[in-house]
N, C-alpha and C positions, 0 to 999 in steps of 0.2 A: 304806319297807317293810323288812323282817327278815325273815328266818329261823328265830327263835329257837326257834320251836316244834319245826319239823326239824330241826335240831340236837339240840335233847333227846330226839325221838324215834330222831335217827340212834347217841347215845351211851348211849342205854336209863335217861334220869334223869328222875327225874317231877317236873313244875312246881311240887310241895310244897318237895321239896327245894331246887330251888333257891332257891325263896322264903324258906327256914327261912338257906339259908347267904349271903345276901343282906341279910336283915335285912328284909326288905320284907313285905305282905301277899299270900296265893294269890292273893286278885282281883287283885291290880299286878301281878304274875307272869304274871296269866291272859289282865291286857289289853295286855302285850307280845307276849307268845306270838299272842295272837288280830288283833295289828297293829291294835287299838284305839287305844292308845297307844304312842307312841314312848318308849322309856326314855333319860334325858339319855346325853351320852358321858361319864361319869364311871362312871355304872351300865352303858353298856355293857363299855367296857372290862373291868369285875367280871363280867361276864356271861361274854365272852370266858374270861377268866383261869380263872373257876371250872369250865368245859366244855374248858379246855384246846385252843383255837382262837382263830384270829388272828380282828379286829372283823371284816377283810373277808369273813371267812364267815359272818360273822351279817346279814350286807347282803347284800339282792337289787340286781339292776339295774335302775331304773327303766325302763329299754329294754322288757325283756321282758314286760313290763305294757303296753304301748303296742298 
């Protein structure tokens, strides 16, 4: 599970854009954000880097799902 969605809503950046500065498509963007899909850790780290936050704030704890 991720965060990613929160994150871009906590930094006011809309999942177009990051999709545009990613290189990827909105639906890929869309099925991160919606924890459809997991994005590899190569694309996470880009994710991080572009939102200006460490990986571990784009990761929930699977605890708190329990």
């Amino acid at each position: 599970m991720n965060r990613i969605k929160e994150v871009l809503q906590e930094k006011g950046i809309k999942q177009a854009l990051l999709a545009k500065k990613l290189g990827k498509s909105y639906n890929m963007v869309n099925s991160y954000a919606s924890n459809r899909r997991q994005p590899r850790i190569e694309v996470l780290f880009q994710i991080a880097n572009l939102l200006n936050v460490s990986v571990k704030d784009l990761l929930t704890d699977n605890q708190s799902f329990k």
